[in-house]
C-alpha positions in Angstrom: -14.4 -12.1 -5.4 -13.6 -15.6 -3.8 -10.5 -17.0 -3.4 -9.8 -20.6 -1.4 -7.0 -20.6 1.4 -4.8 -23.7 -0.1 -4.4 -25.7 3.3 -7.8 -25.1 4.8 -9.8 -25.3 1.2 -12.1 -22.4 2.7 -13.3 -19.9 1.0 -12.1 -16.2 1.6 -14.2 -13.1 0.8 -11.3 -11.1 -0.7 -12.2 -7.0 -0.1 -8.9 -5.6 -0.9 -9.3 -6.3 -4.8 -6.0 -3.4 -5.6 -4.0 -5.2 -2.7 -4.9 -8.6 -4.6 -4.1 -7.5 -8.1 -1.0 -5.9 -7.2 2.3 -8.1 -7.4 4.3 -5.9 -4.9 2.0 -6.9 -1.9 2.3 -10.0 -0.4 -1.1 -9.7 1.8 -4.3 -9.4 1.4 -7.5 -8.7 3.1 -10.5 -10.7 3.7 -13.0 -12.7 5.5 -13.5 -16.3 5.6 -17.0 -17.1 4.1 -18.7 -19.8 6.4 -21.8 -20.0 8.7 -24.5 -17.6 8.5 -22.7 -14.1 10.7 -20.1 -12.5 9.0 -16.5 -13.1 9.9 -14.1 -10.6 11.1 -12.1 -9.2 8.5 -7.9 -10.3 8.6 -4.5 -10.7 6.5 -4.1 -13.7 4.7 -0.5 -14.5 2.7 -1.5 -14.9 -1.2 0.7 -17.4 -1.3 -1.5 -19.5 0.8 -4.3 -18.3 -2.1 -5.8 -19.8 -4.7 -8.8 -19.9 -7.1 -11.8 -22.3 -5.6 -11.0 -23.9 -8.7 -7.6 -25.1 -7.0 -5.6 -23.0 -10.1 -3.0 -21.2 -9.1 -3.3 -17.1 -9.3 -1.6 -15.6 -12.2 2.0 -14.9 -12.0 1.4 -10.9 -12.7 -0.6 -10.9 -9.3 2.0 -12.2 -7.0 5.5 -11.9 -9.0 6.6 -8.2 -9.5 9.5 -9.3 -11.9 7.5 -11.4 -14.1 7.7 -9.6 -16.9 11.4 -10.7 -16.5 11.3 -14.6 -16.5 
């Protein structure tokens, strides 16, 4: 799956697809998707994530109370 990082508007190879799904982690792994040698794998905040759309990820990925709103 692709996400884009907000303030850069790359595109990140997300490989941690349980870490991304999951509301009670607030990082996630990937690898930026640009040139032709793959990139080192590092955290990025999924905060800083979105969809390369530009919408937002849903709130049951990155709020663990949002059954409660």
């Amino acid at each position: 799956m692709f996400l884009m990082q907000k303030n850069s508007e790359k595109l990140v190879e997300i490989l941690s697809l349980s870490d991304l799904f999951n509301p009670n982690h607030l990082k996630i792994i990937g690898r930026f998707h640009a040139g032709e040698e793959m990139q080192d794998a590092e955290k990025f905040a999924k905060d800083e994530m979105a969809f390369p759309s530009g919408e937002p990820l849903p709130k049951c990925w990155v709020d663990p109370h949002y059954r409660e709103h």
